[in-house]
SELUMVO-598845 format. One line per field, with one value per residue: x, y, z of N, C-alpha, C, CB in turn; residue number from 1. Coordinates in Angstrom, 1 decimal. Each point is the difference from the previous one (the first is absolute). Glycine has a CB too. Example, Ala and Ser with C-alpha at 12.3 -4.5 7.8 and 13.67 -1.06 7.14 Angstrom:
// residues 2
n.px [13.2  1.5]
n.py [-5.7  2.3]
n.pz [7.8  -1.9]
ca.px [-0.9  0.9]
ca.py [1.2  1.1]
ca.pz [0.0  0.0]
c.px [0.9  -0.8]
c.py [1.2  1.1]
c.pz [0.0  0.8]
cb.px [-1.9  1.2]
cb.py [-1.2  -0.6]
cb.pz [1.2  -2.2]
i [1  2]
// end
This chain:
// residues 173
n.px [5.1  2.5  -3.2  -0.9  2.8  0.6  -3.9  0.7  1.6  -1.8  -2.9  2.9  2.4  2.4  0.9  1.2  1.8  -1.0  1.4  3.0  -0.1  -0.1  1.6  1.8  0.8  -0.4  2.7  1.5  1.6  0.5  0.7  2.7  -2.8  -3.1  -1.5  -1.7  0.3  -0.6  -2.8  -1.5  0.1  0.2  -2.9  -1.0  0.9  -2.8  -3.5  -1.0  -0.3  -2.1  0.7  -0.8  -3.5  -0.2  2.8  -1.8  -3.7  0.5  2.0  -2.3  -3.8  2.0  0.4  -4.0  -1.2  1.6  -0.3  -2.5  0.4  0.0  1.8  -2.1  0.4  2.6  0.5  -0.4  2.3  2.6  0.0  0.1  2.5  1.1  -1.3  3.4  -1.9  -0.5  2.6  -1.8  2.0  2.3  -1.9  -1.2  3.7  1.2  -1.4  3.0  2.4  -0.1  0.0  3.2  1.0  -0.1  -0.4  -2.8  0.6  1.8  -1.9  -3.3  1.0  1.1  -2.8  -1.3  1.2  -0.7  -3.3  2.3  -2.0  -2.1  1.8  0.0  -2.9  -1.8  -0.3  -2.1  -3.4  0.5  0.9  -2.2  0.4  -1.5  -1.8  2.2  0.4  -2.1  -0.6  0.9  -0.2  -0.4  4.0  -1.0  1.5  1.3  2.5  0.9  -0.9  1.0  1.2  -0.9  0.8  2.4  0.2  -1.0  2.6  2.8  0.2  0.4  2.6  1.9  -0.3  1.0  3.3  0.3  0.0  -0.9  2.9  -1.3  -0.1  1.5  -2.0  2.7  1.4  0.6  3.1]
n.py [86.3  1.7  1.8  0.2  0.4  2.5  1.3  -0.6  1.6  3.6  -0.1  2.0  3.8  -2.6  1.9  -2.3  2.9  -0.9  -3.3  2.6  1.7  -3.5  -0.9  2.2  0.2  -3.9  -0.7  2.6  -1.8  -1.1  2.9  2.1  -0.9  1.0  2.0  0.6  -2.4  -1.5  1.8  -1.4  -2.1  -0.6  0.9  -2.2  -2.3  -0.8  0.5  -3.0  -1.0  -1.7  0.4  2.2  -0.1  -1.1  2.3  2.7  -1.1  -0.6  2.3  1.1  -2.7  0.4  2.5  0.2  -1.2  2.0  1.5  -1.2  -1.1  -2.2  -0.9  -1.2  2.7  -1.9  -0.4  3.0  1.0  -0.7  2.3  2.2  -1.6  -0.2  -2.4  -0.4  -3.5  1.1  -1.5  0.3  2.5  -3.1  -1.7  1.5  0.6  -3.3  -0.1  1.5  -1.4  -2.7  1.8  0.7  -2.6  0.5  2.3  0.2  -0.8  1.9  0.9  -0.6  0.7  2.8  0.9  -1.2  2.1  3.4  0.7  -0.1  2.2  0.1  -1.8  3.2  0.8  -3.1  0.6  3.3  -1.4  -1.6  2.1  2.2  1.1  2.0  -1.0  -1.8  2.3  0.1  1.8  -3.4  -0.2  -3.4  -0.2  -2.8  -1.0  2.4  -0.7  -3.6  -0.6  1.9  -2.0  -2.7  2.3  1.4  -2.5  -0.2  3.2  -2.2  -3.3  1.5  0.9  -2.8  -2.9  1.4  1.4  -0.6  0.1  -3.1  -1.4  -1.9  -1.5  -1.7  -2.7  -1.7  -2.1  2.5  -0.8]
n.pz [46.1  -1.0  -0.1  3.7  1.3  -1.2  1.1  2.6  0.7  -1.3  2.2  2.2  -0.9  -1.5  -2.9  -0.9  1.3  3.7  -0.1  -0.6  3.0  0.6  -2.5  -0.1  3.2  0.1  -2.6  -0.5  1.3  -3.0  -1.6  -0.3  -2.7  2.2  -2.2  1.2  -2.5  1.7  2.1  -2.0  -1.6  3.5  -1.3  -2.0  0.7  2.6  -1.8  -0.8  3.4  -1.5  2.9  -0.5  -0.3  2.0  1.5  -2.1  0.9  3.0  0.4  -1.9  2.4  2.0  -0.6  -0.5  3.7  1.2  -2.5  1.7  3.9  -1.7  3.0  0.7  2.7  -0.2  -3.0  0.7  2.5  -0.1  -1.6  2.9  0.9  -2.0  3.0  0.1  -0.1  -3.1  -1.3  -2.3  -1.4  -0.1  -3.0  -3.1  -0.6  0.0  -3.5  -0.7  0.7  -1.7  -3.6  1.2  2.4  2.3  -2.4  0.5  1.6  -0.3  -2.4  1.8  2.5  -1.9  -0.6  3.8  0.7  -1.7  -0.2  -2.4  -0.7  1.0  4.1  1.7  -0.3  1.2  1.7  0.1  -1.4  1.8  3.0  0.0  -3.6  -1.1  -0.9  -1.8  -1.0  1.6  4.0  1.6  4.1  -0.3  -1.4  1.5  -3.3  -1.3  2.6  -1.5  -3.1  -0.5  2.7  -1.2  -2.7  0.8  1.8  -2.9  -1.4  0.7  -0.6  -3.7  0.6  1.6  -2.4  -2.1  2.0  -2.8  1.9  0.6  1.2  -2.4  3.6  -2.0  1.4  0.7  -3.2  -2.2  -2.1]
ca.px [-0.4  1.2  -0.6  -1.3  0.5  1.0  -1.3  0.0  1.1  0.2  -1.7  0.0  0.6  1.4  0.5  0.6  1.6  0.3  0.5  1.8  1.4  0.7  0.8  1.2  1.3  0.2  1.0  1.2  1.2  0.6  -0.3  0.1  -0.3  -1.2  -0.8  -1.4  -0.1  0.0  -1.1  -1.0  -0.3  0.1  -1.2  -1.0  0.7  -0.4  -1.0  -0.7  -0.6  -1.0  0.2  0.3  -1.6  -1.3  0.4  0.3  -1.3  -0.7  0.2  0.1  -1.7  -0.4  1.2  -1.2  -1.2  0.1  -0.4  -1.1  -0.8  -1.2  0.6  -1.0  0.6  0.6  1.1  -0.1  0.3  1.6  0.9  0.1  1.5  1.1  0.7  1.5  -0.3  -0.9  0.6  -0.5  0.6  1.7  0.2  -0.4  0.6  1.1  -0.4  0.8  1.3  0.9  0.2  0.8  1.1  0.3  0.3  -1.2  -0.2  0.8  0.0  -0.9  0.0  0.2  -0.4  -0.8  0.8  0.4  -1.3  0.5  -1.1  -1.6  -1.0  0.1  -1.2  -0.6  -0.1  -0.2  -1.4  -1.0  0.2  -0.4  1.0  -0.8  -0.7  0.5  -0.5  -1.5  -0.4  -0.2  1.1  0.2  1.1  0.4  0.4  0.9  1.1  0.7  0.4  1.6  1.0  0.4  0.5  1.5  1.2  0.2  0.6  1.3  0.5  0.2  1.0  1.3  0.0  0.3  1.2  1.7  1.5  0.1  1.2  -0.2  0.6  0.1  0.4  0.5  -0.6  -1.4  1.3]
ca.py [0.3  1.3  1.2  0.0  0.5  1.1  1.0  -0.3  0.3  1.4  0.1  -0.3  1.0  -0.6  -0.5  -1.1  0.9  0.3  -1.8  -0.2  1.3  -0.8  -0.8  0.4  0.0  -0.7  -0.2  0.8  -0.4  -1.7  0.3  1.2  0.3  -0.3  1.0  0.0  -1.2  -1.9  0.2  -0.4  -1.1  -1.4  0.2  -0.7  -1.1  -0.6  0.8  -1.3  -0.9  -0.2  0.2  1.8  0.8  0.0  0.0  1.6  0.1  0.0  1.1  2.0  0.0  0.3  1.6  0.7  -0.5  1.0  1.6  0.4  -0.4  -1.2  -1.4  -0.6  0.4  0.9  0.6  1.0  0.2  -0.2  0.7  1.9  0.2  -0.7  -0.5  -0.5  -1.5  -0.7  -0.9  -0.7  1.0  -0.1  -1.1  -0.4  0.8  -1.4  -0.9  0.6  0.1  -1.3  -0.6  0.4  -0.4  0.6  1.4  0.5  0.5  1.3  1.3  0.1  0.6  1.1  1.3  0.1  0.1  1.3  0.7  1.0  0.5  0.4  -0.8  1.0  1.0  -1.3  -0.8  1.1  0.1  -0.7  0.1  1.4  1.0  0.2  -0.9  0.2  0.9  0.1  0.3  -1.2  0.1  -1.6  -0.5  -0.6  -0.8  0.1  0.6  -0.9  -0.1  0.5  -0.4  -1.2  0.0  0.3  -1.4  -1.4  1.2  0.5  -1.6  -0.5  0.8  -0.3  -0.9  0.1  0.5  -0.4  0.3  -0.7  -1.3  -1.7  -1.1  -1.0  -0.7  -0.2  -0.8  0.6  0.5]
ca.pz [1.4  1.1  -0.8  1.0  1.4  0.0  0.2  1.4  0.9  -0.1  0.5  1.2  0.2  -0.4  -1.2  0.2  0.1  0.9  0.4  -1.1  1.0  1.3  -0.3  -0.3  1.1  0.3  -0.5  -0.3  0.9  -0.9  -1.7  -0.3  -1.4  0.0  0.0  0.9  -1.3  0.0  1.7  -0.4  -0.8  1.6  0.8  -0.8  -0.3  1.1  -0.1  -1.3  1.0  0.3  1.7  0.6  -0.5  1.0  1.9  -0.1  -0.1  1.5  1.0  0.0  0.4  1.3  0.5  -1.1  1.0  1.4  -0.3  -0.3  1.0  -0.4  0.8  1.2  1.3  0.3  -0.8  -0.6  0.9  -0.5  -1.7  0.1  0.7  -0.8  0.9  -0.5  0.3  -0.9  -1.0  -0.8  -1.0  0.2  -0.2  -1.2  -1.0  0.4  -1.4  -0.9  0.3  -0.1  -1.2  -0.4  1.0  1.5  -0.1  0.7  1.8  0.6  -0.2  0.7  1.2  0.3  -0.7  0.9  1.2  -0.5  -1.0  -0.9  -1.4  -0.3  0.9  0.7  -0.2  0.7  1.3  1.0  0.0  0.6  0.9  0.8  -0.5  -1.4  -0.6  -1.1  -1.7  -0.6  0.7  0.1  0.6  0.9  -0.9  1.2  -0.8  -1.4  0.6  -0.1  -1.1  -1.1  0.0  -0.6  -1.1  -0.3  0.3  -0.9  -1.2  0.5  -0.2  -1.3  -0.6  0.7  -0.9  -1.0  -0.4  -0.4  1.2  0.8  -0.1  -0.6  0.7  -0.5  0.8  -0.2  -0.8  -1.4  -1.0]
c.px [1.1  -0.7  -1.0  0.8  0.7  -1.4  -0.2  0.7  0.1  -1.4  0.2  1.8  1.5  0.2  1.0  1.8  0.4  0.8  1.6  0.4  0.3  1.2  1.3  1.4  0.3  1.6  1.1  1.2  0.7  0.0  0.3  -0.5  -1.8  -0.6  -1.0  -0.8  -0.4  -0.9  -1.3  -0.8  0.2  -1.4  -1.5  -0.1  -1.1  -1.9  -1.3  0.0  -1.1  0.0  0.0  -1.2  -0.8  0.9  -0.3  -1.9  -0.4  0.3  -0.4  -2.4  0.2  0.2  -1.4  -0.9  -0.1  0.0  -1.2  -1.2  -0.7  0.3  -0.8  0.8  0.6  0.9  0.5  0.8  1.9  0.9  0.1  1.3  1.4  0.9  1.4  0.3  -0.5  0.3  -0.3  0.5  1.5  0.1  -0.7  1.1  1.3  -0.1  1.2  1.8  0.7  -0.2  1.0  0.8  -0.2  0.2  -0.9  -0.1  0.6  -0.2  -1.6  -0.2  0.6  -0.9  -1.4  0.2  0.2  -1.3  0.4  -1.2  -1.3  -0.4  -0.2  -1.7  -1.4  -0.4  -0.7  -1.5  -0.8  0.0  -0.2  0.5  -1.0  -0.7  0.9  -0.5  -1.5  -1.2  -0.2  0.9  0.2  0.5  0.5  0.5  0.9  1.7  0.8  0.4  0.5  1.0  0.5  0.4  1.2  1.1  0.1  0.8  1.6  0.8  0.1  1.5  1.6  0.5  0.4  1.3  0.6  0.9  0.2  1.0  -0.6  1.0  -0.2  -0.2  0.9  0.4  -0.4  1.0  -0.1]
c.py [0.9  1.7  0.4  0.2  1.1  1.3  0.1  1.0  1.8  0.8  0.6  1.1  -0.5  -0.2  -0.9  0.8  0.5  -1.3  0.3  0.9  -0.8  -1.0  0.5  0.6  -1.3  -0.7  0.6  -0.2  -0.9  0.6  1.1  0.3  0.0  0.9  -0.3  -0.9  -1.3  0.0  -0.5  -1.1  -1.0  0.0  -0.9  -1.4  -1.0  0.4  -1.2  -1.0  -0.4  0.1  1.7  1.2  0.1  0.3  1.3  0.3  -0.2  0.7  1.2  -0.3  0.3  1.4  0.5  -0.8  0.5  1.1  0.2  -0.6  -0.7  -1.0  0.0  0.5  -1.2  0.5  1.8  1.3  0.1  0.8  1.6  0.4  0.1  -0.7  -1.3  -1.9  0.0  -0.9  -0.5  1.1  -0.7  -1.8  -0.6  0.7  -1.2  -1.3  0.6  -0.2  -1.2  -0.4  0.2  -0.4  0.9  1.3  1.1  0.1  0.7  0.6  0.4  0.8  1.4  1.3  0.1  1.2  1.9  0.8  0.8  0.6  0.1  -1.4  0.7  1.2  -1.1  -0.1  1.5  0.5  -0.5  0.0  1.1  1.2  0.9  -0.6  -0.3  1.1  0.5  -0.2  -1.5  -0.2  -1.0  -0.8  -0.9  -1.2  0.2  0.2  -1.8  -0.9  0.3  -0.3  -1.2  0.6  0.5  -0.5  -0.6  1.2  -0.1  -1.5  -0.2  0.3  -0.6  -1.6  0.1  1.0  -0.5  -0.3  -1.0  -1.5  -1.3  -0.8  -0.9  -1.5  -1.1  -1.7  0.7  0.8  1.0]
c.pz [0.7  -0.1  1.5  1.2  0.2  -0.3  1.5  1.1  -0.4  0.4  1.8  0.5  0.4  -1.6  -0.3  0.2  1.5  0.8  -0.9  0.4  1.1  -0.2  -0.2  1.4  1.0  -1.0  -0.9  0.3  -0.9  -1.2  -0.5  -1.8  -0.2  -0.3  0.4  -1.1  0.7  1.3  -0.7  -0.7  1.3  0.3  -0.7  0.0  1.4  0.3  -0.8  0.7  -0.1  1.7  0.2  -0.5  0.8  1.4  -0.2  0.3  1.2  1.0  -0.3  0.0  0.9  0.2  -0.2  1.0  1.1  0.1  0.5  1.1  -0.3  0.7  1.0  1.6  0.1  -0.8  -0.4  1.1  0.3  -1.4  0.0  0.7  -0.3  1.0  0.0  0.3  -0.9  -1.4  -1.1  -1.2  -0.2  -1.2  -1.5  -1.4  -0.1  -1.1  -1.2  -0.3  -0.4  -1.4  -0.5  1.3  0.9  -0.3  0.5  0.8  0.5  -0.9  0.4  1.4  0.0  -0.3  1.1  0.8  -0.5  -0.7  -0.7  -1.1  0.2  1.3  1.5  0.0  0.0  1.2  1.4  -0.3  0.9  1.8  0.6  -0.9  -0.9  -0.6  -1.1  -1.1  0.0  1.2  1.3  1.3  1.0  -1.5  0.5  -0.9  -1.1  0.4  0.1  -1.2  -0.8  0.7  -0.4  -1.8  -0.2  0.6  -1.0  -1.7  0.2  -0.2  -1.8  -0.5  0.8  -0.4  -1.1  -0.2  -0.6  0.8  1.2  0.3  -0.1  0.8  -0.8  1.1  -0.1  -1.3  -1.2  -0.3  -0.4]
cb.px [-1.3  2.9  0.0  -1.9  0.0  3.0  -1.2  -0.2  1.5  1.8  -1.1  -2.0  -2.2  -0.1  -0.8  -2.2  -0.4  -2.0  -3.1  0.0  -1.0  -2.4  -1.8  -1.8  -0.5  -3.0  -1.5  -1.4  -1.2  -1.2  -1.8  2.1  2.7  0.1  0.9  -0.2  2.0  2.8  0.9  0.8  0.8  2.4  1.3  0.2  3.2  3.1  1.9  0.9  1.1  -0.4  1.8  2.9  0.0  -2.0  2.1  2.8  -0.3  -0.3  1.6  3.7  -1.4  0.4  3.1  0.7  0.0  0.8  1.2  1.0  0.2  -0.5  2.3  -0.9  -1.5  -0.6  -0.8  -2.4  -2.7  -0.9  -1.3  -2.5  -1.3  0.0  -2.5  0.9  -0.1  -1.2  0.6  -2.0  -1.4  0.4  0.3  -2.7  -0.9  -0.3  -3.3  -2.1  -0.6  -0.2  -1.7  -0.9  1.6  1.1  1.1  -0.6  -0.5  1.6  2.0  0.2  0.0  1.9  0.9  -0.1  1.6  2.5  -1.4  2.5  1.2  -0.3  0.8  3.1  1.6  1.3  2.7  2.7  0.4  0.3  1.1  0.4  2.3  1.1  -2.3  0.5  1.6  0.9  -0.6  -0.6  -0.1  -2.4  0.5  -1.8  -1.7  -2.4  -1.3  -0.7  -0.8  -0.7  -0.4  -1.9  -1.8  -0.9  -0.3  -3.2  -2.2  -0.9  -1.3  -2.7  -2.0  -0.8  -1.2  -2.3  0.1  -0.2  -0.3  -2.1  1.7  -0.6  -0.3  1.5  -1.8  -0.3  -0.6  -2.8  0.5]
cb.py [-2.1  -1.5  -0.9  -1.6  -2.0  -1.5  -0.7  -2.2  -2.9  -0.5  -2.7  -3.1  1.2  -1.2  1.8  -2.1  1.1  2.0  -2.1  -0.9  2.6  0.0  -1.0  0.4  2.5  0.3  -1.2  1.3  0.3  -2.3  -1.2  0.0  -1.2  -1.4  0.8  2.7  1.1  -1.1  2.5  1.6  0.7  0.6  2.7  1.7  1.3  0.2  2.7  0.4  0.8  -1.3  -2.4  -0.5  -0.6  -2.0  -1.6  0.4  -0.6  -1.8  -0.9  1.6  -1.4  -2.1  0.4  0.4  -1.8  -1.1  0.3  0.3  1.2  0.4  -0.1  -2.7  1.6  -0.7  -2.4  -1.2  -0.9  -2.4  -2.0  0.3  -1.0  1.8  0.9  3.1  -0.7  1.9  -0.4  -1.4  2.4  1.5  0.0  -0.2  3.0  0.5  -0.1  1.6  1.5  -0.9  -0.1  1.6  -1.0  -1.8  -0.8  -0.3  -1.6  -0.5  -0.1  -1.9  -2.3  -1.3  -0.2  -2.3  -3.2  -1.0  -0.1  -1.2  -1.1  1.2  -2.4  -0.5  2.0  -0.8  -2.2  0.7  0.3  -1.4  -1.5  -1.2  -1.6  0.8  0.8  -2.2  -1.7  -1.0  2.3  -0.6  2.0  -0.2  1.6  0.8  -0.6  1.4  2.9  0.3  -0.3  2.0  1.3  -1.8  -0.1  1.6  -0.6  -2.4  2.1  2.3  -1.1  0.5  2.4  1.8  -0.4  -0.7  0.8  1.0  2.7  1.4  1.2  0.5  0.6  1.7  0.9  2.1  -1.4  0.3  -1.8]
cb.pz [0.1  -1.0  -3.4  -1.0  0.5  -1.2  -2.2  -1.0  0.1  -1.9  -1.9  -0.5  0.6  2.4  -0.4  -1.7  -2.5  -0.4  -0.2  -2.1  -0.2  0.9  -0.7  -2.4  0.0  1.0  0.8  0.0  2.5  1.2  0.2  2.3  -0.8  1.3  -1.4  1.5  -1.5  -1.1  1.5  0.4  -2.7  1.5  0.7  -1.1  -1.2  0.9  -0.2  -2.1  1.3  -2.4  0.4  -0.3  -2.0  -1.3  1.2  -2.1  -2.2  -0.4  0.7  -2.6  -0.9  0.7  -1.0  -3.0  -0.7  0.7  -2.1  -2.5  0.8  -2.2  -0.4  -1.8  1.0  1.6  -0.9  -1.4  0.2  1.1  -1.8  0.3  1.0  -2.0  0.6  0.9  2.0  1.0  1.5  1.5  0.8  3.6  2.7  1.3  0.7  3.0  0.5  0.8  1.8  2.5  -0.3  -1.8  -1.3  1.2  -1.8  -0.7  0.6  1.2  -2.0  -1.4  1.0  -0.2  -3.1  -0.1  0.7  -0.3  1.4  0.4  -1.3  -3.6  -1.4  -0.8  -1.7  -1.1  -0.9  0.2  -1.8  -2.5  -0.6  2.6  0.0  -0.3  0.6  0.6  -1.6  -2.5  -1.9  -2.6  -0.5  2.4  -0.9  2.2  0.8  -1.3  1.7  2.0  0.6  -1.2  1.3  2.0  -0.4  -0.6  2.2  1.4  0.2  1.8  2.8  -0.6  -0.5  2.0  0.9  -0.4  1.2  -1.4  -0.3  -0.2  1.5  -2.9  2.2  -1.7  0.4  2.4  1.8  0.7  -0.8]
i [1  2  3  4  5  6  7  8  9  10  11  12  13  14  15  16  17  18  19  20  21  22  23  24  25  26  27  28  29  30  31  32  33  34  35  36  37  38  39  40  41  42  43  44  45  46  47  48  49  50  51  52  53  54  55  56  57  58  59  60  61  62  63  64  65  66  67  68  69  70  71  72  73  74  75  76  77  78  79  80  81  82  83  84  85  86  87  88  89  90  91  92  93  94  95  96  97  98  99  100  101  102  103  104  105  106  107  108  109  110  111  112  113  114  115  116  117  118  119  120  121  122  123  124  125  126  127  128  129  130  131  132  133  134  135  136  137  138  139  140  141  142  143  144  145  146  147  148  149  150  151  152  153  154  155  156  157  158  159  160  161  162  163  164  165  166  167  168  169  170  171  172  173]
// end
């Protein structure tokens, strides 16, 4: 099923390398040996989720339903807006984010907050801007879903630094 969703998510004018450039300037700072390489396998890695499938599958129907104006009022309405009280995009991606700890979450909130890369070109679809790639231009969910994924992409990789300092506790020889 990773194979299908990573159709999905490229149907929708994100590749998994466009999610492993985020990852990677997210954790370059800690890792100076990291490649776009190991990003991507993170990306996948968090991709084979069963969870994180079906959250990615239900946020990019909906986004493809308001493409195509099939939502019920008032929703449909709301998702054209991408009205900013509406949350349920913040909150279905927040599924993704916590399979990788607190790290996820701040890094989450930042990329919210900053829109680097393709969540940027995302979010400004959905917000009146350009469309994506493949002319497509309600992202009320994906713009936040890759950010969850290259938070939880990024929390993996900062888990598995070598480099990272080992505490002892006290007592442990």
């Amino acid at each position: 099923m990773t194979a299908a969703i990573e159709r999905w998510l490229e149907r929708r004018g994100v590749s998994v390398r466009d999610v492993a450039d985020i990852v990677l300037s997210l954790q370059r700072p800690y890792n100076d040996r990291l490649t776009i390489a190991d990003c991507e396998e993170s990306v996948r890695a968090v991709l084979a989720k069963r969870e994180v499938q079906y959250t990615l599958l239900t946020g990019i129907a909906l986004d493809e339903l308001a493409d195509r104006g099939l939502l019920p009022e008032p929703l449909q309405q709301i998702m054209e807006a991408d009205e900013s009280l509406y949350g349920v995009d913040e909150t279905l991606a927040l599924g993704i984010v916590s399979v990788y700890g607190m790290i996820g979450l701040t890094s989450f909130g930042y990329l919210d907050k900053m829109k680097p890369g393709v969540i940027g070109r995302l979010n400004g679809a959905a917000n009146g801007g350009s469309t994506d790639r493949h002319g497509r231009g309600v992202h009320v969910f994906l713009d936040d879903l890759v950010s969850a994924l290259a938070a939880a992409a990024s929390a993996r990789i900062a888990h598995q630094n070598p480099d990272a300092r080992k505490y002892g506790l006290p007592g442990e020889g």
